[in-house]
C-alpha positions in Angstrom: 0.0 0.0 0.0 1.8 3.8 -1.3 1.9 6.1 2.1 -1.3 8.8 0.7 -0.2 11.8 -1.3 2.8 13.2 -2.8 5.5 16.1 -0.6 3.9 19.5 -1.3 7.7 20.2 -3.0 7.2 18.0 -5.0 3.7 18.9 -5.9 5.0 22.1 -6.5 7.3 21.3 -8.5 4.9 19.0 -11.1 2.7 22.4 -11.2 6.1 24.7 -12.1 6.3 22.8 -14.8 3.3 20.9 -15.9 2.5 23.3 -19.0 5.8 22.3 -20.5 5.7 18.9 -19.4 2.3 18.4 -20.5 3.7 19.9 -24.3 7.2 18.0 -24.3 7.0 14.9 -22.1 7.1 11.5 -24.2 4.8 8.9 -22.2 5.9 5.5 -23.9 6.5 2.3 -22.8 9.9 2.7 -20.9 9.0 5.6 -19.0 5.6 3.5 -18.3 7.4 0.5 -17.0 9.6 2.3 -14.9 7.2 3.5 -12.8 5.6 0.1 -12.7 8.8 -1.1 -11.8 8.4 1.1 -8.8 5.2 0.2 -8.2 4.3 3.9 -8.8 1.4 2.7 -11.7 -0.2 -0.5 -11.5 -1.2 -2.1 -14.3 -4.7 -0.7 -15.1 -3.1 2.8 -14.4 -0.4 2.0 -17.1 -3.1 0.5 -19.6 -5.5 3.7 -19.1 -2.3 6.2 -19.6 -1.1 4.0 -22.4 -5.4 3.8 -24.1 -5.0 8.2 -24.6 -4.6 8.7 -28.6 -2.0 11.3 -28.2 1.2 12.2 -26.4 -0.7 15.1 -24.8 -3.8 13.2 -23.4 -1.0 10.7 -21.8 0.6 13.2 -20.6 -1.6 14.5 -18.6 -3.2 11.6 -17.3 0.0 10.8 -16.2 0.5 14.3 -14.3 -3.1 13.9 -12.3 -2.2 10.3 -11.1 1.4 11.2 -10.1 0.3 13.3 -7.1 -1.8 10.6 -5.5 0.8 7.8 -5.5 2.6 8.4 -2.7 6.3 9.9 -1.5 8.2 7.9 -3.9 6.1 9.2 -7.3 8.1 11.9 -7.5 12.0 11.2 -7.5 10.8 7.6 -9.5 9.2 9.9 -11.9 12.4 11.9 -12.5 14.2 8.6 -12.5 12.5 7.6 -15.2 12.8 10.9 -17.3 16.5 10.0 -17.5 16.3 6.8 -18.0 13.7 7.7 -21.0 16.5 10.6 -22.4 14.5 13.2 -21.3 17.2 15.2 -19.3 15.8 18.6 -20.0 12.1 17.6 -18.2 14.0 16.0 -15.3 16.3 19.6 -14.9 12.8 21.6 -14.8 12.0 19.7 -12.3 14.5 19.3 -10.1 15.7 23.3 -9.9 15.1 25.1 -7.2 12.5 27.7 -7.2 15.3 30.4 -6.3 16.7 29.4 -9.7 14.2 29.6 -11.9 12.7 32.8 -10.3 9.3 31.7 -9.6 7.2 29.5 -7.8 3.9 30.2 -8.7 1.0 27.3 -8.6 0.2 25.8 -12.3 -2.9 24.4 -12.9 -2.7 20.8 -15.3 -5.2 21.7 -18.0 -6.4 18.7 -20.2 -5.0 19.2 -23.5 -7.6 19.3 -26.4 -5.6 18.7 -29.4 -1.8 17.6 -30.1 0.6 18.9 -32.8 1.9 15.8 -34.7 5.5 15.5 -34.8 6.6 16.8 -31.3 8.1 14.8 -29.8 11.7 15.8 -28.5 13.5 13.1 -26.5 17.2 13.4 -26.7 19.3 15.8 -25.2 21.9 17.8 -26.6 24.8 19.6 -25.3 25.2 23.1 -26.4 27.4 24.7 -24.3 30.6 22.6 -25.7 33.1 25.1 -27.9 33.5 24.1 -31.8 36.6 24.0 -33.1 37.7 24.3 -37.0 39.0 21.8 -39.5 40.4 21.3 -42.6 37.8 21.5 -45.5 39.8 19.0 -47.2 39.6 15.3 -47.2 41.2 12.2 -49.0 37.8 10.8 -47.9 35.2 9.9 -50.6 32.2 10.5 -49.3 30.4 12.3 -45.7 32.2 10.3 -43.6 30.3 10.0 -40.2 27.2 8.3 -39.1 27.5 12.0 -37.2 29.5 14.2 -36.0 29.7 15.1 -31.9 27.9 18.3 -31.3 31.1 20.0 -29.6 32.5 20.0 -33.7 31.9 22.1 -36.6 31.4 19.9 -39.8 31.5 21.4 -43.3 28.4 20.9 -45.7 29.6 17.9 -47.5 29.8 15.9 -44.2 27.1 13.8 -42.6 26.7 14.1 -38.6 26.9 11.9 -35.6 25.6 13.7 -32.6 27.0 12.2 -29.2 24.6 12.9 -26.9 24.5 11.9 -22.7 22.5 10.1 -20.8 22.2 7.0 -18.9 22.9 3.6 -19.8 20.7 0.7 -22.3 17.4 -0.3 -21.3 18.6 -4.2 -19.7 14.8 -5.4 -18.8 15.2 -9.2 -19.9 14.4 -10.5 -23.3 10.8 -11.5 -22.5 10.0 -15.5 -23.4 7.7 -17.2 -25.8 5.2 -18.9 -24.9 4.7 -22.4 -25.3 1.4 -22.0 -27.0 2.5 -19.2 -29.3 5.5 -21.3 -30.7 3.1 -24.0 -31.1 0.5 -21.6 -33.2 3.2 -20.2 -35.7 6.4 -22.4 -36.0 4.4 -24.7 -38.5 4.4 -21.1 -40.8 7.4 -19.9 -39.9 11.2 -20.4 -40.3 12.3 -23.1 -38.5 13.9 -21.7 -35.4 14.6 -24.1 -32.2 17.9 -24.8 -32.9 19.9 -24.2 -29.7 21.9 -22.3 -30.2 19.9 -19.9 -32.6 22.8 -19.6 -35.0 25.7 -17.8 -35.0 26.0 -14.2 -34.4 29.1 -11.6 -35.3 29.4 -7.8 -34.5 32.1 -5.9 -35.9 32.3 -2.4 -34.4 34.8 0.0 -35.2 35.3 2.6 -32.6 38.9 4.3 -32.3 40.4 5.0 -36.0 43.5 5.0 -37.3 44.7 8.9 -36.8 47.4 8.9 -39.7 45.9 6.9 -42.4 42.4 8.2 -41.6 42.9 11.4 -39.7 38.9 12.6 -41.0 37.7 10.1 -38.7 36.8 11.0 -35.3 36.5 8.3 -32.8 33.1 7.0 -32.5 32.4 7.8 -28.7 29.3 5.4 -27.7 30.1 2.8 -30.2 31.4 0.2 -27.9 28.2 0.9 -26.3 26.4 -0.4 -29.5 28.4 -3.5 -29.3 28.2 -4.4 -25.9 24.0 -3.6 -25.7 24.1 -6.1 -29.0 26.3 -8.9 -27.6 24.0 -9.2 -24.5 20.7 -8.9 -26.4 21.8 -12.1 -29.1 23.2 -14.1 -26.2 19.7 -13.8 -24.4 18.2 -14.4 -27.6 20.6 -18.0 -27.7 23.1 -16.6 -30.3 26.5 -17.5 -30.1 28.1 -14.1 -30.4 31.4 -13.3 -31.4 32.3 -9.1 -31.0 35.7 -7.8 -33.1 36.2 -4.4 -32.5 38.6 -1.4 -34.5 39.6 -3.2 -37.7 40.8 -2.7 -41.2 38.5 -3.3 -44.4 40.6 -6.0 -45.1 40.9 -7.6 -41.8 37.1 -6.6 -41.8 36.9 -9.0 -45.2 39.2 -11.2 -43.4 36.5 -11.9 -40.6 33.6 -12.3 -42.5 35.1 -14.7 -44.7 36.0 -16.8 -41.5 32.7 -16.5 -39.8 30.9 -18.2 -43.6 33.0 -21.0 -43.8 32.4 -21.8 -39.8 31.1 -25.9 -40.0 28.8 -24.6 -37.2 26.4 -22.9 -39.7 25.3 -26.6 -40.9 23.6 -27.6 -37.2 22.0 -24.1 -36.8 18.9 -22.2 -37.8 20.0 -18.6 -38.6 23.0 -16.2 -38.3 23.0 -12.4 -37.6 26.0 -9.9 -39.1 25.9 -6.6 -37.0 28.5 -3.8 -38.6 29.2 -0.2 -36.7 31.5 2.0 -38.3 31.1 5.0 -40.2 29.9 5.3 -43.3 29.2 6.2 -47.0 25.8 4.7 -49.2 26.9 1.5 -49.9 29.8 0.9 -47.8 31.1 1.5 -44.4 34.9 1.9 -43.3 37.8 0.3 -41.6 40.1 2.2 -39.4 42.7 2.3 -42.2 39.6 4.6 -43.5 39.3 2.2 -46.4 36.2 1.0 -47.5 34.1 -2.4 -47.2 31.5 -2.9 -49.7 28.3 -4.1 -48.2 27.1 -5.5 -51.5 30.8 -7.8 -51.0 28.9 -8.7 -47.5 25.8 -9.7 -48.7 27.6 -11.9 -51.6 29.8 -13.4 -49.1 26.4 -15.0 -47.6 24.2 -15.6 -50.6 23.1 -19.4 -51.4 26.0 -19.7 -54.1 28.8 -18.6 -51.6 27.3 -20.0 -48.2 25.7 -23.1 -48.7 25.4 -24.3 -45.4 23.3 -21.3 -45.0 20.6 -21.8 -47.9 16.9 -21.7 -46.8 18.2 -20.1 -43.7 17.2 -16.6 -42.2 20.0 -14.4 -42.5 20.0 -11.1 -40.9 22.4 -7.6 -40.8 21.9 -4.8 -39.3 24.1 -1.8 -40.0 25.0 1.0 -38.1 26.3 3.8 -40.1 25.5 6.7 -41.7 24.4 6.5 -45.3 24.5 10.2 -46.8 25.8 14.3 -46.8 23.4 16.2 -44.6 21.3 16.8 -41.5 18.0 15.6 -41.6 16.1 19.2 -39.7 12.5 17.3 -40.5 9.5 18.9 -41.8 6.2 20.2 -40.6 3.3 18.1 -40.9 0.4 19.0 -43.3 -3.1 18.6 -41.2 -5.4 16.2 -43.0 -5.1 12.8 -44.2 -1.5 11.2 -45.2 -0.5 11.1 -48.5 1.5 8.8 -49.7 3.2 7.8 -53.4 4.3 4.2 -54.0 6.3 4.5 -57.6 5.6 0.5 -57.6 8.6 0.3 -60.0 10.1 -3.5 -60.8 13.1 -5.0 -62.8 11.9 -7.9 -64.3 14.5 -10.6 -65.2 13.3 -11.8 -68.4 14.5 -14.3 -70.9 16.9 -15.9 -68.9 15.0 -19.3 -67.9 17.4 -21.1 -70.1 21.0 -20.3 -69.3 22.9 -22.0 -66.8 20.9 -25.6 -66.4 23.9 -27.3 -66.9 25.8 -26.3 -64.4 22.6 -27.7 -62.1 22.9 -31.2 -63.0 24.9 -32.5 -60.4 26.4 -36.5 -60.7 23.5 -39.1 -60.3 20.5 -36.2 -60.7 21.0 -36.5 -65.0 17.1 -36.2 -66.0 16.1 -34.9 -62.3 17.7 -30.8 -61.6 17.8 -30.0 -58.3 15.5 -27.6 -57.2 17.0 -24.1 -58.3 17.4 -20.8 -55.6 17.8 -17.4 -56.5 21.4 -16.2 -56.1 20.3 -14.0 -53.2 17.3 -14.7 -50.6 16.3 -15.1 -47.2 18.2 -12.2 -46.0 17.0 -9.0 -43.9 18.9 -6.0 -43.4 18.0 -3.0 -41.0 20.2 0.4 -42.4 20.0 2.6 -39.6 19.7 5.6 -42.0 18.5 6.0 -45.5 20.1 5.5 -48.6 21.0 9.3 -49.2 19.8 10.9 -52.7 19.4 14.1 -51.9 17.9 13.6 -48.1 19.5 13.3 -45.0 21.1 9.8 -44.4 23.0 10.5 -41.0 22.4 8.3 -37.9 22.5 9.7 -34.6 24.9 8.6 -32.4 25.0 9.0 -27.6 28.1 8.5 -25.9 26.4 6.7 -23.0 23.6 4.9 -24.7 25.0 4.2 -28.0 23.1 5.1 -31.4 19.2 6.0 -31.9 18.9 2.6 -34.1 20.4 0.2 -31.8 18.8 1.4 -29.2 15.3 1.1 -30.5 16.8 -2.2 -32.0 17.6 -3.5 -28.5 14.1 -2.3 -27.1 12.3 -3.6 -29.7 14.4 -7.4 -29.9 13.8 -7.5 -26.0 10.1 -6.6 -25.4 8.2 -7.7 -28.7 10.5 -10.9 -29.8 8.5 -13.0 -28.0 5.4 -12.9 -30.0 6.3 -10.5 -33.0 8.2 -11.1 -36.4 11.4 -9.9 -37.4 10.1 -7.7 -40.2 7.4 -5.9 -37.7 9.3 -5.7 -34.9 11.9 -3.1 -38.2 8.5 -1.7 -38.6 8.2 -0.7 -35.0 12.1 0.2 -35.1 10.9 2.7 -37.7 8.2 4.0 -35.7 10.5 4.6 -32.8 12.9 6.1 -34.7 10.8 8.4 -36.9 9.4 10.2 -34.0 12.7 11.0 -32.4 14.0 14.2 -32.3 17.2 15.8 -31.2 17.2 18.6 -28.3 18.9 21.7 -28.5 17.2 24.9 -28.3 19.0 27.8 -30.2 21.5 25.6 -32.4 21.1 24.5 -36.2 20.3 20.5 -35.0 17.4 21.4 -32.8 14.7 18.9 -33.4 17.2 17.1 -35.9 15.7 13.5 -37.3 16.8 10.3 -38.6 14.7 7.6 -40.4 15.7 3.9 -40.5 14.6 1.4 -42.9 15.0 -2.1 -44.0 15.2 -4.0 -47.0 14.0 -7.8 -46.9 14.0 -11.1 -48.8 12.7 -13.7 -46.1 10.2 -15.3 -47.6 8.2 -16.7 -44.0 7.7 -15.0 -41.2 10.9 -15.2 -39.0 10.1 -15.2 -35.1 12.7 -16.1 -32.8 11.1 -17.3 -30.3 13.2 -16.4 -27.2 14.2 -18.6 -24.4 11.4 -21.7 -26.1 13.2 -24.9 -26.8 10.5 -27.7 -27.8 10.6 -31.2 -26.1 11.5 -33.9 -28.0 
């Protein structure tokens, strides 16, 4: 049973600042959980905060419970701010009155409508002094997935922002049921193998000054690597984690983990690269360049065998393109949307290459033919850069925007959702993030994700579920 009511400081302090909060704070699933975790909300609190249509409404449900749930609501409350990335709600609440100037009662009005869109959520620091480099660059391409907000980039270079806050969201990957394994493995890719498959991150974090002096380390990235190691060994991956290599020794690597015997007794493999980028490659800290098309040759049914018929999935962490997404302003009224529905066709070719097919004792009966490439998903954590923004956005304490909502995502909805949903909700995540820093260029800066896919069943993982034979 909570002790009744909340400290009048505190109380005082929701009403400070419940316009703004009631404006900027994002009420999602984390931030729910943490108070749950607390046993601030129980669970038809969360549900009823959770059933408002917009961020608004949540909000300030939220704010009228808060005050009623004893001592503890308030400092779990700002606990959960940071652990959500909302820094800038959790320092308007905890200054003192003296500092801000005022103290004057706020009354929580229920919102009516909510602007679409505004949602900030991550921190910046501004206060950090730029300094000036070379315009110059042996570099092909933008070379980060972004640049760290304390340094000035020139136009034709993509940015990383490193932003602080607190560590990865570490709730355990949540199991599948017994029943729900039993209602979709029969549709499914088969996935009990235990281990899962075979899992490999490469994450390149500290470059190679002289031979790639544009290069900045990439503070946060061993973040990245560790928050993915844990999340594939609790989904039963055997994960193997190189860090700060070469594009050859990167090659080098890959070409190791294919061959492994291994591959034959398991269900799947996952490829996870973190370096910087350029579209359609990403670098080594020699700053020369790997090829992803090379990577997703390396494991197509031709060159990996042992993997055909297999799920194989990639995730890559880099940026992809030149500039800054800044976002745009929603249009009121219903979406629009334009779907060019453009295909290649690969005609006239059903002919050429049977004999190479006809294997000894199979004269008069061809094996069943594949397609050079299938099975394969990849999740780009930016978009392949035309004339859009492709950076990805990078924290030095909890590691990028996509592997973040990659690790969230894996962790809570594995259990019972798909691999290509559980991108979509990535996606989701992603696309209503926005960086925070009032009065520079990158306020309210975006990224978008995406993911390109050839699996042709659904692909659940079905954590922590091995059947009984």
């Amino acid at each position: 049973m909570l002790e009744c009511g909340m400290l009048e400081r505190d109380k005082r302090a929701l009403r400070r600042g419940s316009n703004i909060l009631i404006k900027q704070l994002v009420v999602d699933e984390l931030l729910i959980q943490s108070l749950q975790a607390d046993d601030i909300l129980t669970e038809s609190m969360a549900e009823s905060i959770m059933a408002e249509q917009t961020s608004q409404k949540r909000s300030w449900r939220l704010l009228l419970l808060l005050p009623k749930r004893g001592p503890r609501a308030f400092s779990s409350f700002c606990s959960a701010l940071r652990e959500t990335e909302q820094q800038h709600l959790y320092d308007l609440l905890t200054q003192s009155p003296e500092k801000d100037g005022k103290d004057m009662p706020v009354e929580i009005i229920q919102p009516e409508e909510e602007p679409e869109g505004n949602t900030g959520r991550l921190v910046m620091p501004t206060a950090e002094k730029k300094r000036e480099r070379c315009v110059d660059s042996s570099l092909p391409f933008p070379t980060q997935e972004e640049i760290a907000a304390k340094r000035g980039r020139t136009h034709a270079e993509a940015m990383e922002f490193s932003l602080d806050a607190d560590s990865p969201i570490n709730t355990p990957v949540l199991p599948c049921t017994p029943d729900f394994y039993l209602s979709r493995c029969h549709q499914s890719y088969k996935m009990n193998s235990s281990p899962r498959g075979l899992a490999l991150v490469i994450s390149n974090v500290t470059f190679d000054p002289c031979a790639a002096p544009d290069l900045d380390p990439r503070k946060g990235g061993e973040v990245d690597d560790e928050v993915l190691r844990k999340v594939f060994t609790e989904l039963d991956y055997l994960v193997t984690v190189h860090r700060d290599l070469t594009a050859q020794n990167m090659r080098s690597c890959i070409e190791n983990f294919c061959s492994q015997p291994d591959h034959r007794t398991v269900d799947s493999c996952v490829v996870c690269l973190l370096s910087h980028g350029v579209d359609g490659a990403i670098y080594g800290t020699d700053g020369q360049l790997l090829q992803l098309d090379w990577v997703f040759k390396s494991f197509d049914n031709a060159h990996c065998p042992l993997l055909q018929n297999k799920p194989k999935v990639f995730f890559i962490q880099a940026c992809r393109g030149e500039e800054m997404d800044c976002g745009v302003e929603q249009i009121d009224g219903p979406a629009r949307t334009c779907s060019p529905c453009c295909e290649q066709l690969d005609a006239g070719r059903e002919g050429q290459g049977d004999a190479h097919c006809r294997q000894r004792g199979d004269i008069g009966r061809p094996r069943i033919k594949l397609p050079q490439r299938s099975d394969m998903i990849c999740g780009f954590a930016s978009l392949k850069g035309q004339r859009i923004c492709t950076a990805a956005m990078r924290n030095t304490k909890r590691g990028s925007w996509f592997i973040q909502e990659l690790n969230t995502a894996l962790r809570l909805q594995a259990r019972d959702t798909h691999l290509s949903d559980i991108m979509v909700q990535v996606n989701r995540r992603i696309k209503e993030r926005e960086g925070y820093a009032p009065g520079t260029a990158h306020h309210r800066c975006k990224e978008m994700s995406e993911f390109t896919s050839s699996l042709c069943k659904d692909l659940y993982l079905f954590p922590k579920y091995q059947p009984q034979y």
